[in-house]
Structures are given as structure tokens and as C-alpha cells.
Legacy VTK file of the C-alpha trace (Angstrom):
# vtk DataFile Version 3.0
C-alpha trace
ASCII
DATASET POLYDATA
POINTS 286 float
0.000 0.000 0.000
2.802 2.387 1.107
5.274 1.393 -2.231
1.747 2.389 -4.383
0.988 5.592 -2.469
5.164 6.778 -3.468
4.797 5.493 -7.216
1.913 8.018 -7.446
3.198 10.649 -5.373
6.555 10.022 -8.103
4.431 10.228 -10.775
2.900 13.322 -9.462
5.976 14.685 -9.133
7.513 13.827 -12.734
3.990 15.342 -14.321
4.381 18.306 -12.348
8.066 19.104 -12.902
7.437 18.417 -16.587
4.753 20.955 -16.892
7.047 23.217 -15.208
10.216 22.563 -17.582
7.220 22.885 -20.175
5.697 26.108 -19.378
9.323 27.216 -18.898
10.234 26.190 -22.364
6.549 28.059 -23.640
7.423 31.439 -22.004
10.931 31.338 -23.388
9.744 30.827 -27.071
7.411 33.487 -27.060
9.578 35.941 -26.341
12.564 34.640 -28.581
9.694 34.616 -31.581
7.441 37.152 -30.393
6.588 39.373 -33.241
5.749 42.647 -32.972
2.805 44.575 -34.186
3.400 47.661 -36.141
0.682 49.910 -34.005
-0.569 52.033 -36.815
-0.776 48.266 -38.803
-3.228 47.342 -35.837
-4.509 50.775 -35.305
-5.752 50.995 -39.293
-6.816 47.228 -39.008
-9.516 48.130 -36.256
-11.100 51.373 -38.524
-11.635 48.857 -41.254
-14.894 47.202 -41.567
-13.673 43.815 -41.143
-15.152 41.981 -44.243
-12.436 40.745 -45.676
-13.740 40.810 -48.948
-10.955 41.406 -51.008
-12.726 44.789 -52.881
-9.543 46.290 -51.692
-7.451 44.434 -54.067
-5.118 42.865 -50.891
-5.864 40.121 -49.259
-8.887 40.664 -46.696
-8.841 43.423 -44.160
-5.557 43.049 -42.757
-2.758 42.299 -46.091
-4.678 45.813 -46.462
-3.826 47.106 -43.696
-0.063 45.768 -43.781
-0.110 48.061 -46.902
-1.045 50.925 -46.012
0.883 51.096 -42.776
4.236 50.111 -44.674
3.607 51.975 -48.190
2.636 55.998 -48.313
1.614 55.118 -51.970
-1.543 52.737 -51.431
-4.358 54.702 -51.984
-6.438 54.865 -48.392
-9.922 54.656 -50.465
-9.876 51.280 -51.827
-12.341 49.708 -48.830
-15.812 49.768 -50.337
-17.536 48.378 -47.792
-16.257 51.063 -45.278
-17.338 53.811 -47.469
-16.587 57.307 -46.078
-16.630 56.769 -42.804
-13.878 54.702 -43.209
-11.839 56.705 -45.633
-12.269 59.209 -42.748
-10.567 56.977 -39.918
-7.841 55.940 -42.402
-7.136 59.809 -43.469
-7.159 60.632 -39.620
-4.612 58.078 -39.000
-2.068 58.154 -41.192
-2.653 61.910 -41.485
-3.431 61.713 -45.672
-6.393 62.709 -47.774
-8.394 60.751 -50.092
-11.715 61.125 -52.157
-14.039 58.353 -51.264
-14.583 56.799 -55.085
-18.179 56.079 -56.826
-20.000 53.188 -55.205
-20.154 50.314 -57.640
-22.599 47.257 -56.960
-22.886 44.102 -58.971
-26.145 43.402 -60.980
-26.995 40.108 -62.992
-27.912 41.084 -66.379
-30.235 38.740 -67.476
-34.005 38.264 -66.485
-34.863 34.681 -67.986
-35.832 32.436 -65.484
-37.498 28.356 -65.328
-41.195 30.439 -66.844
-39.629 32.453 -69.472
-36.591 31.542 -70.672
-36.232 28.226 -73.333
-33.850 25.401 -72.356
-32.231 22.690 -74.343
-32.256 20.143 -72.185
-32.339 19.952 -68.288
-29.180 19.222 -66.127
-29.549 16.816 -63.333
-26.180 16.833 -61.894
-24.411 19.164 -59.155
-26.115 22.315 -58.234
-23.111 24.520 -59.622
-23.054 27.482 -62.335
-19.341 26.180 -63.495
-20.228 22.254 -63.367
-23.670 23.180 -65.607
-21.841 25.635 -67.857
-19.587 23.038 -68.939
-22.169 21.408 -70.899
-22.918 23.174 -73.569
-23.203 26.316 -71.971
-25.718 25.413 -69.628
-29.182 24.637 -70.145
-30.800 27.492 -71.930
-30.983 28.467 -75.830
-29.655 31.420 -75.203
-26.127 31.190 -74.456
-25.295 34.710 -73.128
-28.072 34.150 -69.954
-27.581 33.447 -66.512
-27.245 29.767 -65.170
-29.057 30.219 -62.783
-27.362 27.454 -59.947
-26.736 30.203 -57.335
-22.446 30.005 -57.508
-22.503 33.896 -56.878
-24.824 33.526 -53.644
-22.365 31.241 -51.690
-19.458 33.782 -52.788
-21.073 36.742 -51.907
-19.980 38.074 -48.258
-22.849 39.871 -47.176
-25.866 37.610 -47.990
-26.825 40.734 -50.840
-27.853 37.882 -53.324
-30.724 36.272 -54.182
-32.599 33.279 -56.051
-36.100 33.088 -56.147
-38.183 29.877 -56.717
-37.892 30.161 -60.507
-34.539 30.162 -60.399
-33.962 34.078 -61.294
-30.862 35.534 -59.767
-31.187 38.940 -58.601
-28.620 41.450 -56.178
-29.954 43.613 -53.889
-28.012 46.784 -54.356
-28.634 47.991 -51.157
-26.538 44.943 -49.266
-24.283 45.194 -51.871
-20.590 46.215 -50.955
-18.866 45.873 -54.446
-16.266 43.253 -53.589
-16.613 41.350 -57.303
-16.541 37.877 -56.078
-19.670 37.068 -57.684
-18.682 38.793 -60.909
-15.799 36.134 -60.570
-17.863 32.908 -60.004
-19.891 34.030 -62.675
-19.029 31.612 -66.059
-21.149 33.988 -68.756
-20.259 36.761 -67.378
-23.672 38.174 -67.377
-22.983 39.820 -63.382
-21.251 43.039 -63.938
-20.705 46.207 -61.876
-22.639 49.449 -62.419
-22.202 52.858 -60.423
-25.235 53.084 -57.794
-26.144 56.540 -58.276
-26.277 55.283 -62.267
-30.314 55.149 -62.494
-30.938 51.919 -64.209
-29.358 49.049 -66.267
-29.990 47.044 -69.332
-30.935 43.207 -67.278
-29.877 41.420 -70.609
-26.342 39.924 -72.247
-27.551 38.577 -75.703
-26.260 39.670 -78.416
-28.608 37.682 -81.117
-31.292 39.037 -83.351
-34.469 39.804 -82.187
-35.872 36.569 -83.842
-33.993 34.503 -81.630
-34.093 36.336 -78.536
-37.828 36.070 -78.962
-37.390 32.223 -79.540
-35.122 32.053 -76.353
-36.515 34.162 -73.566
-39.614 36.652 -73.306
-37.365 38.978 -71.363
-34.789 40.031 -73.861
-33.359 42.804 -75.326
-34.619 42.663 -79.249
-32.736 45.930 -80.115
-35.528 48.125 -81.114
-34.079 50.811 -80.426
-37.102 52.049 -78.769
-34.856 53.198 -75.880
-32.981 55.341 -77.912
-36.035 57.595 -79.268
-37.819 57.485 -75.817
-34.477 58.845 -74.316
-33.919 61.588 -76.888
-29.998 61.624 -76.201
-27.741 60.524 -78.877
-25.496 59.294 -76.225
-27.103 57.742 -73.203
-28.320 54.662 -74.371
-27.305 53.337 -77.585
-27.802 49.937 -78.920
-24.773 48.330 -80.340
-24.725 44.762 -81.760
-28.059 44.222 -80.751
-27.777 44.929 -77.204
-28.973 48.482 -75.624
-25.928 50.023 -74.150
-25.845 52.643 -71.314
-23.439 55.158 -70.974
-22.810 56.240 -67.001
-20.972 59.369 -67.706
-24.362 60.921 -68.992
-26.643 61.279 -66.094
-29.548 62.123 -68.643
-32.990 60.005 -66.891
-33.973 56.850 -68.275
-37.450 56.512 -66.599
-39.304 57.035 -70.167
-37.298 54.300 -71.575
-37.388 51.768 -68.769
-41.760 52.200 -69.279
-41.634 52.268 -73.327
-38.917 49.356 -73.387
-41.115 46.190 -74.686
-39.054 43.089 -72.729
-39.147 45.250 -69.399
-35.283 44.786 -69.570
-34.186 48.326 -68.533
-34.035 47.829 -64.420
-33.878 50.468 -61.594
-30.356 49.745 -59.940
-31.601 51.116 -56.442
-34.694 49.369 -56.401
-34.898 45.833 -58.205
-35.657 44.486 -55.540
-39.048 45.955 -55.416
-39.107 45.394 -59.377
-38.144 41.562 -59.149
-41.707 41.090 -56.602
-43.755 42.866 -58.722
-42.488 40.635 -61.929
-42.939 37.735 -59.827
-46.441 38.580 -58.279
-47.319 39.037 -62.162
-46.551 35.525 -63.537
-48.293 33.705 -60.428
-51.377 32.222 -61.605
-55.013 34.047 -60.270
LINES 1 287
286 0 1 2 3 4 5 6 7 8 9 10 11 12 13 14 15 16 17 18 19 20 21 22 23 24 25 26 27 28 29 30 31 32 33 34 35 36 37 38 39 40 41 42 43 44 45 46 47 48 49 50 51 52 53 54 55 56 57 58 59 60 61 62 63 64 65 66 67 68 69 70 71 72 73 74 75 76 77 78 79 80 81 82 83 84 85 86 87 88 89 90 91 92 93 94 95 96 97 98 99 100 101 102 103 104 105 106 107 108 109 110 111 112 113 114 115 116 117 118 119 120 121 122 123 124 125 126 127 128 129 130 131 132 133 134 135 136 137 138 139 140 141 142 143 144 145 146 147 148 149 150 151 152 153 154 155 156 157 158 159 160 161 162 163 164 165 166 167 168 169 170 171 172 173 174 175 176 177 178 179 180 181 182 183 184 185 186 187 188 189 190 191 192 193 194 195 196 197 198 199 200 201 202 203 204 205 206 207 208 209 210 211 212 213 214 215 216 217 218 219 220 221 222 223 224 225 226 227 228 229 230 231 232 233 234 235 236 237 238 239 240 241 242 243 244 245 246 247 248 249 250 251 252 253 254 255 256 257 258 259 260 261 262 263 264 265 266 267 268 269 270 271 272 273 274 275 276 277 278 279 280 281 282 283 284 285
């Protein structure tokens, strides 16, 4: 009984002494290898927004920060998603100005859903833009439309995107924060950035004649040029290879245009949100 009770006092002993040589060894190493933070580095890491998104062109929040604290030549307006109050913290701190740049959000330019749009054949396999594209360009006619499978929405870092139950993608521009993952993701292409104060965009990418935009999806550009008389400015909104093209550096209002346009395919940026429920409240059976 006695020779047990010493083997586990011993053992006690050797644990103990070990965690001490241990903890020794622990304290030691951190300070031989401690690194030290720069504390304007940590200072400008805590004014940004902490999204990591990337819209800065560095690698999330703090490679941005790393940046700007090392390099008086990195512009201090590049966060989006901090906007002006941001820029303001950043110019406070490292004592330089900067003009807070247009606010860009994404928008998917192409309204054909599962009701409207014409498919070739229907995929059955993974639930992924990239995986669907790959055959034949997915599954609608029209080639230059939006797959529909959603990649953008588990990209996007602030929830801003949306797919409702016909398969429509749609960004709310209000969420948005313009970091250009989902233009990325995005195999067509049809997801592109437009200036938020911009008034409205064209929601369509095909460049084929009206006859077989008409064959392929009821909401389609058909270059009528409509737009163009309705707008009464030469250099607005022009269609070009088929397509109605906007020009952002003319602020002249589209609102006439968007009402005459026949496919409904010239979108309020601000609010398509509201748009995209009244579309969808239309094509739900009475």
C-alpha cells in the first residue's frame, strides 16, 4: 500500500516538474519569436470594416492594412464596404487625404428564369453554375443568360444575393458592398458592376437578333431601339450589336425608356428588388 501511495506521489511529481520545464520552455519561445505589431498596422486594421472581402485588391482586411501602414503610396480609399466613414478613420490616421470613389454594386444582367426563358435540355447533376456551364453552356438556348445554380450567392460576403423559386438571380443593391466575387464565379459573365447613383441598367447579355431572342426568352433585349427615341440623347443609351448600351458618364434620366422598353429589360439599380416582386407577383397564376 505504502510502495503504491510513493509510485503516485513520483508520478505526481515527474507530471508536475514536466509541466514546469514545459511552461518554462513556452514562455521562453514566445519571447525569442514574439513578433511585434506595427501599431498604426493594428490601429488601421480596427477602422476597417472587417469583411475581408478582397474589394480592396489585398488580401482581406488586414494584407490591407499591412499596406497601407508600410507603403505611403496605397491609396487609403480602396475599402468599399467602409465607405466614407472609413476613408475618414484611415485619413485621420495616417494623417493623408483621399476622395471616397463612386459606389459600384454588382447586378446580374439577365431576367430569364425556369417560366420564361427556353432550355435545351435539363441538367440533373451538381447544383453549380461552373459544373452546368460546362455542358454546352448550360441549359438554356440562349447562351449569353444566366445559369441560374446560385455560384454567386455562396461567394457573396454579405448575404446581398438572391434566387427566387424560378430560379432568377437577382442582387440587392442595397446589401451590396462591391467586392466582385460574384462577378468572378460568374461563367457567362452576365454579373457586372454598375455605379449606384447610375439610375438603371440594361438586365440582358444577348447579343442575337431579335428573332432569336424572342425564340429564347420573353425577357430580352430585341434591339428596337425604342430606348434610344424614348431617351432623346444621342449618347445615353445606344444599342450596339443588338444589345442596348448605357453610358454612365451621362446622367440624362432613363425613366421614359425603362416604361416604353417592350421586354421590361431596362431595371432600376436602387430598387430591383421591389421590381423583381412585382415581376414575380405578375406571372403567379389568379
Amino acid at each position: 500500500m505504502l510502495t503504491t501511495i510513493i509510485n503516485i506521489l513520483i508520478g505526481i511529481g515527474v507530471l508536475t516538474g514536466l509541466g514546469l520545464v514545459i511552461g518554462f520552455g513556452l514562455s521562453v519561445a514566445s519571447k525569442v519569436f514574439m513578433v511585434e505589431i506595427d501599431p498604426i498596422e493594428e490601429n488601421i486594421f480596427n477602422a476597417l470594416p472587417g469583411a475581408n472581402c478582397g474589394a480592396c485588391g489585398y488580401p482581406g482586411c488586414s494584407g490591407y492594412a499591412v499596406a497601407l501602414a508600410k507603403d505611403n503610396s496605397i491609396p487609403i480609399n480602396l475599402c468599399s464596404p467602409g465607405g466614407k466613414t472609413t476613408l475618414d478613420k484611415l485619413a485621420a490616421i495616417l494623417s493623408r487625404d483621399g476622395v471616397i470613389g463612386e459606389h459600384m454594386v454588382a447586378k446580374v444582367c439577365c431576367l430569364g428564369d425556369d417560366a420564361i426563358a427556353k432550355k435545351d435540355f435539363i441538367f440533373n447533376g451538381e447544383d453549380d453554375c461552373f459544373t452546368v456551364y460546362s455542358f454546352y453552356k448550360g441549359e438554356k438556348s440562349c447562351k449569353y443568360g444566366c445559369v441560374g445554380k446560385g455560384s454567386c450567392i455562396k461567394v457573396c460576403p454579405v448575404n446581398a444575393i438572391n434566387r427566387d423559386p424560378l430560379n432568377r438571380v437577382w442582387i440587392d443593391s442595397n446589401l451590396c458592398i462591391g467586392c466582385e466575387k460574384c462577378v468572378t464565379v460568374c461563367p457567362p459573365k452576365v454579373i457586372k458592376m454598375f455605379p449606384l447613383n447610375g439610375g438603371h441598367f440594361v438586365a440582358c447579355s444577348s447579343h442575337d437578333n431579335s428573332k432569336t431572342v424572342k425564340e429564347n426568352c420573353k425577357k430580352g433585349c430585341i434591339g428596337c431601339k425604342i430606348c434610344e427615341k424614348a431617351t432623346d440623347n444621342p449618347d445615353r443609351i445606344v444599342v450596339t450589336d443588338n444589345l442596348a448600351i448605357i453610358n454612365y458618364n451621362n446622367p440624362a434620366d432613363l425613366h421614359t425608356a425603362a416604361i416604353k422598353c417592350p421586354a421590361n429589360v431596362i431595371v432600376p439599380i436602387k430598387t430591383q428588388k421591389n421590381f423583381m416582386i412585382e415581376i414575380l407577383n405578375k406571372q403567379k397564376p389568379t
